[in-house]
C-alpha positions in Angstrom: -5.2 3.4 8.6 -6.0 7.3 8.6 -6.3 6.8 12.5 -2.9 5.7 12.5 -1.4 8.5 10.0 -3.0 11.2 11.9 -1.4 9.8 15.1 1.5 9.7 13.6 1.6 13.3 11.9 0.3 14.3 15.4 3.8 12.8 17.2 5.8 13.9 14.5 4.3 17.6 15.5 5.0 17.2 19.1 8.3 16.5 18.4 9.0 19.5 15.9 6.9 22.2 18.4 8.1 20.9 21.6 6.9 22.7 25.0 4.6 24.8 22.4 2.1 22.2 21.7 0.4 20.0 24.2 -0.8 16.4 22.3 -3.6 14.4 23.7 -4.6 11.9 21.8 -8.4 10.3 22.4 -10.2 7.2 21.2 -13.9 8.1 20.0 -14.9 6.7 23.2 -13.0 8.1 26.0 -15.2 10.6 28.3 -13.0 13.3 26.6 -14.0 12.8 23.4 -17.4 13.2 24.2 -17.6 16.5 24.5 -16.8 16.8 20.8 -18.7 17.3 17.7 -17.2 14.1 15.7 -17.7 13.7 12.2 -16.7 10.3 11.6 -14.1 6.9 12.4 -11.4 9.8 12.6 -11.1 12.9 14.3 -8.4 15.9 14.8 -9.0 19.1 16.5 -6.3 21.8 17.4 -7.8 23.7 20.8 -12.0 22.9 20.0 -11.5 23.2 16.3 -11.8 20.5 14.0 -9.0 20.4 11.2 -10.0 18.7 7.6 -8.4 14.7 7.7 -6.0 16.0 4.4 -4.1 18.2 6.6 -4.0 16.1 10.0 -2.5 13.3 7.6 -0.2 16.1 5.9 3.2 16.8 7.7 4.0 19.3 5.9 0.3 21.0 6.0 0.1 20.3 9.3 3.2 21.9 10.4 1.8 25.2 8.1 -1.1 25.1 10.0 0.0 24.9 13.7 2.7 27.5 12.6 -0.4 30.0 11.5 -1.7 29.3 14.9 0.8 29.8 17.1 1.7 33.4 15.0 -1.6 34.8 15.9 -1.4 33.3 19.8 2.1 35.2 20.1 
């Protein structure tokens, strides 16, 4: 179930950044995933860093979070 809310949150971010944010999504056990440091069932990282589950499932504090990113990236 938090697999599915975080994927969802995810999509619903695409949507609101647009061009600005590039969503991959990865099961645990795709070759891409590997090269992360995963902390259990569900994982979310923004660039290589890991963000906690209660904002990835958080619209709102996702969208805070992704806004405070792309401020300091210009």
């Amino acid at each position: 179930m938090t697999c599915q809310k975080a994927a969802g949150v995810a999509k619903a971010m695409q949507e609101r950044f647009g061009n600005r944010l590039n969503l991959k999504i990865h099961l645990a056990n795709s070759p891409e995933a590997a090269t992360y440091p995963l902390k259990g069932a569900t994982n979310v990282f923004v660039g290589r860093e890991w963000v906690s589950l209660e904002v990835a499932t958080s619209a709102e504090q996702m969208e805070a979070y992704l806004n405070k990113i792309l401020a300091n990236i210009g």
